[in-house]
PAFIDREN-891078 format. One record per residue (C-alpha): residue in three letters; x, y, z. Coordinates in steps of 0.02 Angstrom, whole numbers, padded with zeros to 5 digits, always signed. Layout:
% PAFIDREN-891078
ALAXYZ...
% end
This chain:
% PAFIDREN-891078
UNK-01113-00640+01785UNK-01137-00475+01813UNK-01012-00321+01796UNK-00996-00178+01950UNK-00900-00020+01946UNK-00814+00000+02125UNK-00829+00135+02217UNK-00670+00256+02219UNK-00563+00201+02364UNK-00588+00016+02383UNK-00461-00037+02253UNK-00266+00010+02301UNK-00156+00002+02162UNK+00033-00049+02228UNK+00173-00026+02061UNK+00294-00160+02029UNK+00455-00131+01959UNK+00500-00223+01802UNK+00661-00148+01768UNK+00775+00025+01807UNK+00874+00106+01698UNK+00852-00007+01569UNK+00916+00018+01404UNK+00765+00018+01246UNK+00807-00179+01206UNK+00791-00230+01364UNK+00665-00132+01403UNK+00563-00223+01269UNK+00621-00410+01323UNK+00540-00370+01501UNK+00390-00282+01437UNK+00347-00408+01305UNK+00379-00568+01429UNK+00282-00482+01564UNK+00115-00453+01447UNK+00137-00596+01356UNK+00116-00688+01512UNK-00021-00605+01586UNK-00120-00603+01426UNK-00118-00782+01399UNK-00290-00861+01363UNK-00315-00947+01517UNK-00270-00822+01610UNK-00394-00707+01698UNK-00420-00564+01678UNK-00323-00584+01519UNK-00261-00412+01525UNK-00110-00325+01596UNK-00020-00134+01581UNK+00154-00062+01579UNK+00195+00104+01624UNK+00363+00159+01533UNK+00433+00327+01609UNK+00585+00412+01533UNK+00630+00616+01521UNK+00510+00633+01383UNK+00362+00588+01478UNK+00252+00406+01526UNK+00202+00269+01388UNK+00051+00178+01423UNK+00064+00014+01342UNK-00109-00098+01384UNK-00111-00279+01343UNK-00272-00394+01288UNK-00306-00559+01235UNK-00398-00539+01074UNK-00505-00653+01131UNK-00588-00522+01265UNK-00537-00371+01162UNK-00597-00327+00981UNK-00517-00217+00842UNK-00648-00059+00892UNK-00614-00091+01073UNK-00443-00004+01048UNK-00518+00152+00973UNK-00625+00150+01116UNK-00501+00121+01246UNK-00366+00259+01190UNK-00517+00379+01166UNK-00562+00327+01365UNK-00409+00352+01444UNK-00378+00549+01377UNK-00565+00576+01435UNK-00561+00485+01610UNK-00395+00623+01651UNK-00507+00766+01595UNK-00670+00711+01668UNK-00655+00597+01810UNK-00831+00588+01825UNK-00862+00497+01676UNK-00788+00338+01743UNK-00937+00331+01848UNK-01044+00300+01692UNK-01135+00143+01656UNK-01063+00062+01507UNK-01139-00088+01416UNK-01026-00227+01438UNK-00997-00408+01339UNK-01085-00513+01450UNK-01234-00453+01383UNK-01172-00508+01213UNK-01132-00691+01309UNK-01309-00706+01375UNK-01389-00678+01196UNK-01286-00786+01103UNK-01313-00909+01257UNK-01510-00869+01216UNK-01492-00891+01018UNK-01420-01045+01057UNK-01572-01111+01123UNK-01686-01065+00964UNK-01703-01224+00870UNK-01731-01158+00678UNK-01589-01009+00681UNK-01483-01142+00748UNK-01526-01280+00637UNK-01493-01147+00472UNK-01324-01085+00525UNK-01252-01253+00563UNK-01321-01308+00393UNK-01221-01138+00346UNK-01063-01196+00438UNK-01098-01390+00351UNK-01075-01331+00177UNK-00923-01239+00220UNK-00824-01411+00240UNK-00702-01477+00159UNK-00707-01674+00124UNK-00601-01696+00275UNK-00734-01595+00356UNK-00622-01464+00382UNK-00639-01284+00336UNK-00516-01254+00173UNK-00334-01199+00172UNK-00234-01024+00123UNK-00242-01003-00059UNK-00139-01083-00156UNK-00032-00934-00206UNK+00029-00923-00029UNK+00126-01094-00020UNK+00050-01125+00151UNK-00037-01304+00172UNK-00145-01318+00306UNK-00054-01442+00433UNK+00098-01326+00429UNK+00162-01225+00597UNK+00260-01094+00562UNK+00298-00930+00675UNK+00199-00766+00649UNK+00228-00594+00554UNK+00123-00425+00574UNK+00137-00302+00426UNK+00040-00125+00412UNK+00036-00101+00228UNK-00018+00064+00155UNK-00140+00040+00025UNK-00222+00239-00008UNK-00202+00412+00070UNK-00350+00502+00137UNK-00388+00579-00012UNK-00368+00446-00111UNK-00499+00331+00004UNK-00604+00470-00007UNK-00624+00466-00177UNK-00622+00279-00195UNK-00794+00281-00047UNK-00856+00414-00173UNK-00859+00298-00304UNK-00926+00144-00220UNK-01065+00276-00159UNK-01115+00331-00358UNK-01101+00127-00379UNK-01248+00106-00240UNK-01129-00011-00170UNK-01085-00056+00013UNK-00930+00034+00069UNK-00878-00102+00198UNK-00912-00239+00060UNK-00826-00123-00077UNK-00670-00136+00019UNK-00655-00306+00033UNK-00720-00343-00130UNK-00565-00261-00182UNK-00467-00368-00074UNK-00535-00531-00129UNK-00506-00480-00329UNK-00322-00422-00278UNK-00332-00601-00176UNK-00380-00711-00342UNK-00280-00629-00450UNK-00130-00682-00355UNK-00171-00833-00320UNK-00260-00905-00467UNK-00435-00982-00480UNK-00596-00909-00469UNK-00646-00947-00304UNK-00600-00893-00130UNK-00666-00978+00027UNK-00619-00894+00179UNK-00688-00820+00369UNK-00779-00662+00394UNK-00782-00536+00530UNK-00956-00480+00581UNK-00961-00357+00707UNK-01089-00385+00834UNK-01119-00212+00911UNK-01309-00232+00843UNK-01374-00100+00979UNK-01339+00065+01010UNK-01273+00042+01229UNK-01141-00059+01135UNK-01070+00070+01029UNK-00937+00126+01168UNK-00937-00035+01267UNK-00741-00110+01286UNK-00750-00313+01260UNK-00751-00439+01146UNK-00885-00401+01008UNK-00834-00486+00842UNK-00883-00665+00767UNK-00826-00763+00616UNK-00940-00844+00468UNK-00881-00956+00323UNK-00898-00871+00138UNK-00885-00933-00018UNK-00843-00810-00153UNK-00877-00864-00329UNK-00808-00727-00483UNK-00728-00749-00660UNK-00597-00634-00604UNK-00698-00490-00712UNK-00618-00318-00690UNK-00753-00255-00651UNK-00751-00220-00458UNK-00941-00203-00455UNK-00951-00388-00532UNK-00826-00455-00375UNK-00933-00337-00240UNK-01097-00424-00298UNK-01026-00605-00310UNK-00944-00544-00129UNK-01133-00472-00066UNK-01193-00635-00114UNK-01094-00735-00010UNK-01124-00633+00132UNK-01283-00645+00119UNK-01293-00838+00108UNK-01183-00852+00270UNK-01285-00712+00379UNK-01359-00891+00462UNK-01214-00933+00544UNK-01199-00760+00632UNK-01330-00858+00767UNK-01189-01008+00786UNK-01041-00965+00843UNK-00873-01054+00794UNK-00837-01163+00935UNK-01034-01221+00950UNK-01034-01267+00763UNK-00869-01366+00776UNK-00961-01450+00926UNK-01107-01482+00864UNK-01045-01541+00668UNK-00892-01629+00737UNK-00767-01536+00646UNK-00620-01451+00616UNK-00673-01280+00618UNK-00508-01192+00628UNK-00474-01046+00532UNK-00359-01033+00405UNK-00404-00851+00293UNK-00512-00722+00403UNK-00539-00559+00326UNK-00597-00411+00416UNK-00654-00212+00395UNK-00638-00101+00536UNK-00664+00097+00482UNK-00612+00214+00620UNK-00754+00343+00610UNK-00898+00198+00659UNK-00816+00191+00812UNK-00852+00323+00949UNK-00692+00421+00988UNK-00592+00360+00826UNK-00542+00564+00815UNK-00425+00552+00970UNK-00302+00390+00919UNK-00204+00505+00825UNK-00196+00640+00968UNK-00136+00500+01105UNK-00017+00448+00992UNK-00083+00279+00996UNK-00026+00106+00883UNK-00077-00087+00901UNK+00073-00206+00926UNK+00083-00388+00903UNK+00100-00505+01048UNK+00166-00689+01039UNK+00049-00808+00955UNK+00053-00985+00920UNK+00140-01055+00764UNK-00008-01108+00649UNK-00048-01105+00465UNK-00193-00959+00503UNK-00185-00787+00411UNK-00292-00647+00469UNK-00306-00481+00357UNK-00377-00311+00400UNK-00441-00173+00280UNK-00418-00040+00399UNK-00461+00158+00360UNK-00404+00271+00476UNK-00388+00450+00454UNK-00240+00453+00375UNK-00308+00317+00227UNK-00320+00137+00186UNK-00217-00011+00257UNK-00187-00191+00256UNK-00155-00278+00424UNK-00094-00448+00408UNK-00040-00595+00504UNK+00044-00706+00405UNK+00148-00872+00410UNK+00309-00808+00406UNK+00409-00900+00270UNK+00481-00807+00129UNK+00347-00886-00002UNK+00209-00828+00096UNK+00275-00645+00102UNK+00323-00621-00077UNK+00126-00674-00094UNK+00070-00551+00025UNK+00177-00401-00057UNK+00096-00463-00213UNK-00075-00458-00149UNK-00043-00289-00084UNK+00038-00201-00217UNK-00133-00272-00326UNK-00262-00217-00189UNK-00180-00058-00208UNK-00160-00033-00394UNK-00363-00108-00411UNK-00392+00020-00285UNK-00314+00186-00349UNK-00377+00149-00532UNK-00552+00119-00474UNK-00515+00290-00369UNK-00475+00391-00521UNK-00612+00369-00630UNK-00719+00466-00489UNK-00668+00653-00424UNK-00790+00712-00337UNK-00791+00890-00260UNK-00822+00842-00077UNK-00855+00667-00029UNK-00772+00568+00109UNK-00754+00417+00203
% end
């Protein structure tokens, strides 16, 4: 597969009308059916945009599977489309694209040892239905359940507040990425009860530097296994959290869907926890100035919960997808509200002069 930038002219886009005159719910109803359906997984090219024009000016809203679209690629995307008015020329620009994350995986695939150690990875994150284990307790949620989806934006720490708290985790020698979801995972346990937490990881695969502003589908998933006695102490939970990581960097060469082939196994996800920081990503400055936000598109019901540590700018966040019953959100709240107090108290015992995310 290879990817080809045509030359200006040979493409014609025609408009089609969705609706006129139509008032903000409807508005939403045909916007939200139209995407939903273009963006469907089996669709190609899994993508689709709607222009919204009203006397205050046009709305851009682009659509993505997730599955060809990561968390960075929106950064990327809103930081594109102000450049490509300014300077037209730089749409002419190579750009690294993910097939040429495709064709390495497809390569790892083929070397016997890495693949061997991160199935043995994915192995010992079963379950004796060889399954990979359910939400937490503490969320109600058992792991044959179907329920419909919720997105919440939580705020978790202002700007200077995450400041502070990346100043301490600095002084601590500790990784920031790690630091924030080491904070997560207490806030996790201490809501939930127990002492471990099995869950899914994000890793990030931009490993080279073309890839830095290349728009795709970039992320992976391995299994962790984090084992604390609940100490206060977040450096205790980020080193029991760094050692997990570290066990399940073999799996980074399998991805999901070849280890559930190859094992025979349920690999679905049912916790996946993620850190995205804004500045790693090349135009992260100009979201704010295009006015730009991620929505939620129709999913299927499941028993899955996905949660983001995302610092922007403006602070610290928690992005979650949840199972929307009202058990399952009193948990989140609670999770929240405990990420946030663990947060802000490990924040305050560090004021530096100038330090920042």
């Amino acid at each position: 597969m290879e990817r080809r930038t045509l030359p200006e002219g040979h493409v014609d886009l025609v408009p089609h009308v969705l609706a006129e005159r139509a008032d903000a719910t409807t508005a939403a109803d045909v916007v939200t059916e139209h995407l939903a359906h273009w963006t469907a997984p089996l669709r190609w090219p899994s993508h689709a945009f709607v222009t919204i024009e009203n006397l205050h000016g046009t709305t851009l809203i682009a659509a993505f599977d997730h599955g060809v679209f990561d968390g960075y690629s929106a950064y990327l995307s809103a930081a594109e489309i102000l450049r490509s008015y300014a300077e037209p020329e730089s749409l002419l620009e190579s750009v690294a694209s993910a097939v040429d994350v495709a064709e390495h995986e497809r390569a790892s695939e083929r070397e016997g040892e890495a693949v061997s150690a991160g199935l043995d990875t994915w192995s010992q994150a079963l379950d004796e239905n060889r399954c990979l284990p359910a939400l937490p307790v503490g969320s109600r949620v058992a792991r044959d359940d179907r329920h419909p989806h919720r997105l919440v934006s939580i705020p978790i720490a202002t700007a200077e507040q995450t400041s502070r708290f990346v100043a301490h985790l600095r002084a601590l020698d500790a990784s920031i990425g790690l630091g924030f979801i080491a904070s997560l995972v207490a806030a996790i346990l201490a809501t939930g009860g127990g002492t471990r937490l099995d869950a899914l990881m994000s890793v990030h695969n931009r490993d080279r530097p073309q890839l830095d502003t290349a728009v795709g589908w970039f992320a992976g998933v391995v299994p962790v296994s984090i084992q604390t006695d609940r100490s206060t102490y977040l450096l205790d939970v980020i080193d029991a959290t760094q050692q997990a990581w570290d066990r399940a960097q073999p799996a980074t060469r399998v991805p999901r869907h070849v280890a559930a082939r190859e094992l025979a196994a349920d690999l679905r996800p049912a916790l996946v926890l993620s850190y995205i920081h804004g500045r790693r990503c090349a135009g992260w400055e100009r979201w704010a100035e295009s006015d730009a936000t991620v929505l939620f598109g129709p999913v299927d019901d499941s028993a899955e919960m996905h949660v983001w540590v995302s610092v922007v700018p403006g602070g610290t966040y928690l992005e979650v997808r949840y199972p929307d019953t009202p058990s399952c959100h009193r948990w989140v709240e609670q999770v929240a509200d405990t990420m946030r107090s663990g947060l802000l108290d490990t924040a305050n015992t560090f004021l530096p002069q100038s330090q920042g995310a």
